[in-house]
C-alpha positions as protocol buffer text, in pm:
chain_id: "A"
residue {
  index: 1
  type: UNK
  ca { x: 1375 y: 1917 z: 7388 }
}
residue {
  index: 2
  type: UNK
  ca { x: 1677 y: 1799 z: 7249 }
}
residue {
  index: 3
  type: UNK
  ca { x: 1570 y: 1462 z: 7179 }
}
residue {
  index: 4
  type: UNK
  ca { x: 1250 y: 1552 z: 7000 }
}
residue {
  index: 5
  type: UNK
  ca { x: 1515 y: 1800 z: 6758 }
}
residue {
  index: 6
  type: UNK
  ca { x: 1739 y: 1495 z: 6703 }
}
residue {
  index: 7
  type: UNK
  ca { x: 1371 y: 1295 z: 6649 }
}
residue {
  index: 8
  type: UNK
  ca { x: 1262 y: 1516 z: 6347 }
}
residue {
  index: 9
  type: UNK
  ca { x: 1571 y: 1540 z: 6176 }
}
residue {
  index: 10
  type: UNK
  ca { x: 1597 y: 1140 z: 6190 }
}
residue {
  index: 11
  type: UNK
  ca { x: 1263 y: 1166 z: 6094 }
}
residue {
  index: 12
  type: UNK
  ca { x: 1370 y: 1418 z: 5800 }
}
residue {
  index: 13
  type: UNK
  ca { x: 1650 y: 1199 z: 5688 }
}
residue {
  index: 14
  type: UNK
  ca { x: 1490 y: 901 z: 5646 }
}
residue {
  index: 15
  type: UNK
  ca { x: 1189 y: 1074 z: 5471 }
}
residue {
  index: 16
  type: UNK
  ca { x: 1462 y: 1190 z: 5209 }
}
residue {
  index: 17
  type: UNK
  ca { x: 1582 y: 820 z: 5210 }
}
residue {
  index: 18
  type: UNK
  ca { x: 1233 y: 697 z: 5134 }
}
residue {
  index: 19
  type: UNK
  ca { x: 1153 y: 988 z: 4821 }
}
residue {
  index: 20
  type: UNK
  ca { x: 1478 y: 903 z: 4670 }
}
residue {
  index: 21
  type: UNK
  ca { x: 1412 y: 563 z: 4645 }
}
residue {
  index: 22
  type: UNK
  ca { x: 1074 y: 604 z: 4511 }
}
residue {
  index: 23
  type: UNK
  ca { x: 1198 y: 826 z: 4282 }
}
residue {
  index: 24
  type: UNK
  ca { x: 1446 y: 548 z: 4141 }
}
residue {
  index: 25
  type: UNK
  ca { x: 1194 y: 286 z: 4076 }
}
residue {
  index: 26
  type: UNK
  ca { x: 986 y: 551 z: 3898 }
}
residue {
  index: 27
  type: UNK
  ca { x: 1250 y: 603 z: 3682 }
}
residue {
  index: 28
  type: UNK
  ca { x: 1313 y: 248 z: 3619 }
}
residue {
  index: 29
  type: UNK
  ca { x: 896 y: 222 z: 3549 }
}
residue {
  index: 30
  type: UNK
  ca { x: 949 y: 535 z: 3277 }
}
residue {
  index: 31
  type: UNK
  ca { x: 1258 y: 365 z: 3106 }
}
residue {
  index: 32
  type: UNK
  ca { x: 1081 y: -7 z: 3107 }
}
residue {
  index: 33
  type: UNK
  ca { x: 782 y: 255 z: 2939 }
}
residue {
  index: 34
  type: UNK
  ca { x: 992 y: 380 z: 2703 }
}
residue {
  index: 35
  type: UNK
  ca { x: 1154 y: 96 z: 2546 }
}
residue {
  index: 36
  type: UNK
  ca { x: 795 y: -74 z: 2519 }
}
residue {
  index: 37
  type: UNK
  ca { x: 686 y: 262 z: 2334 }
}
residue {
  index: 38
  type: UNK
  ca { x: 955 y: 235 z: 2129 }
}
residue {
  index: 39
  type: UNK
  ca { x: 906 y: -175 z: 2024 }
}
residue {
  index: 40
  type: UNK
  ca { x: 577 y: -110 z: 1998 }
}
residue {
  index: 41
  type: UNK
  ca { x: 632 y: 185 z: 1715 }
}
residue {
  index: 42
  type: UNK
  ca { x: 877 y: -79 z: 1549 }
}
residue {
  index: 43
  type: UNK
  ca { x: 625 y: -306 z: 1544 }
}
residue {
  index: 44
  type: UNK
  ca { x: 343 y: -113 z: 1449 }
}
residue {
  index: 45
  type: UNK
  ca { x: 562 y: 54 z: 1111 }
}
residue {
  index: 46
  type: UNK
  ca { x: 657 y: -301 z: 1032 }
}
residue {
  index: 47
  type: UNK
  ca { x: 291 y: -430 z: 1003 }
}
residue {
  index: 48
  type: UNK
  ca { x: 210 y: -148 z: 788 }
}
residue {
  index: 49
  type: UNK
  ca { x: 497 y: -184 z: 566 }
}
residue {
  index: 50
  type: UNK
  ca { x: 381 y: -536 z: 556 }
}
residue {
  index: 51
  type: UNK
  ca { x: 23 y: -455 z: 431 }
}
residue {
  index: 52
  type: UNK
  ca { x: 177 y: -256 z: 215 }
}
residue {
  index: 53
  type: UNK
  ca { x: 370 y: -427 z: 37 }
}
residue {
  index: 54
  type: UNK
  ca { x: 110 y: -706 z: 23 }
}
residue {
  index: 55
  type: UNK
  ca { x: -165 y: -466 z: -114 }
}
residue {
  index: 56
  type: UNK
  ca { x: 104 y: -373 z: -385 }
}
residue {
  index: 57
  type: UNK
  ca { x: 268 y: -705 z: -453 }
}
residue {
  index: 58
  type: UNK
  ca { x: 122 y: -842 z: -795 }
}
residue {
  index: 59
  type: UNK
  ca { x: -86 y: -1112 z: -789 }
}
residue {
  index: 60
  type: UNK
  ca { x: 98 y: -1397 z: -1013 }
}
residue {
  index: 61
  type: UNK
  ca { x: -168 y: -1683 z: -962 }
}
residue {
  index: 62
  type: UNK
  ca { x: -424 y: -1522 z: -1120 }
}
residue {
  index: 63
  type: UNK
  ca { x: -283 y: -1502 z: -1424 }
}
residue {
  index: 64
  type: UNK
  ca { x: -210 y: -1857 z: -1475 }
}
residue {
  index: 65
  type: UNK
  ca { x: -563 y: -1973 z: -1440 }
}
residue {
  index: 66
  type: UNK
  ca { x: -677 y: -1828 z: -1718 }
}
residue {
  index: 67
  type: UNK
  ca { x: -407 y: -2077 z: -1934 }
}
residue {
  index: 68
  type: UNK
  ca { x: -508 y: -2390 z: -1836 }
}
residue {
  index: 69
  type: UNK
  ca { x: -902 y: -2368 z: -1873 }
}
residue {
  index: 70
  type: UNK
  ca { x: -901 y: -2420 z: -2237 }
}
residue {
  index: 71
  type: UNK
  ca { x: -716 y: -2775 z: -2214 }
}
residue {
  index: 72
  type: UNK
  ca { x: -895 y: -2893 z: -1925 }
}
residue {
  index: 73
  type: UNK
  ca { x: -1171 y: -3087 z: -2139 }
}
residue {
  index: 74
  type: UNK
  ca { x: -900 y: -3241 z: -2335 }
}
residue {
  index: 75
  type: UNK
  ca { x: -698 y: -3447 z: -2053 }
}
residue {
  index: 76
  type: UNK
  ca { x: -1072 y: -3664 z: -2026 }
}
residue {
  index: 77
  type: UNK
  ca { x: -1048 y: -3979 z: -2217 }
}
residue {
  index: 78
  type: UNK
  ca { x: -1381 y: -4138 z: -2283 }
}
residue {
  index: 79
  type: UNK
  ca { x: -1384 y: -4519 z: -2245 }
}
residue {
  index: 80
  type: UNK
  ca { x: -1586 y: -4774 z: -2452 }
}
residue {
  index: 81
  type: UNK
  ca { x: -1776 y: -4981 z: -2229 }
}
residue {
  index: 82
  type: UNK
  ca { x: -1563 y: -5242 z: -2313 }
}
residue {
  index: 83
  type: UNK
  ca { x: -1286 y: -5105 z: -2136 }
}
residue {
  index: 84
  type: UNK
  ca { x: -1525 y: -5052 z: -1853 }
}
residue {
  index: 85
  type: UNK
  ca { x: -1581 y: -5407 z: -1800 }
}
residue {
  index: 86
  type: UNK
  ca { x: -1236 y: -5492 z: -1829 }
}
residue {
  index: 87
  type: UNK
  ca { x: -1145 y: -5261 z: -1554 }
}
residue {
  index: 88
  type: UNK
  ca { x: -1384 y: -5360 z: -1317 }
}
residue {
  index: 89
  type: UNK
  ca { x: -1265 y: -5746 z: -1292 }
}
């Protein structure tokens, strides 16, 4: 009778041995959880600020097109046909 006692408290003990460890590498699973919540909220504020600021950043180029339209005809110079046959020898 004595040995089945000692049995179920060995059997008890190592029970507790097994939950506590358990419980350890659920902890470590939350913590590894909660640093990849947290880079992922970094990340996710970053790529708004981004579209932000490229929604709001003024568009330069566009501006400059408008300039250089009006001289584009000009920079052709017609050649005589002359010239033409030169060219091609």
């Amino acid at each position: 009778m004595q040995k089945k006692i000692e049995e179920l408290i060995n059997a008890a003990k190592l029970n507790e041995l097994l939950n506590k460890k358990q419980e350890e590498e659920e902890k470590k699973k939350n913590n590894l959880v909660f640093i990849l919540a947290i880079i992922g909220a970094v990340a996710a504020v970053a790529a708004i600020a981004f579209c932000v600021f490229k929604f709001l950043q003024p568009d330069y180029i566009d501006d400059d097109d408008y300039d250089f339209d009006d001289d584009f005809d000009d920079d052709f110079i017609e050649l005589d046909s002359d010239d033409k046959a030169d060219k091609n020898i």
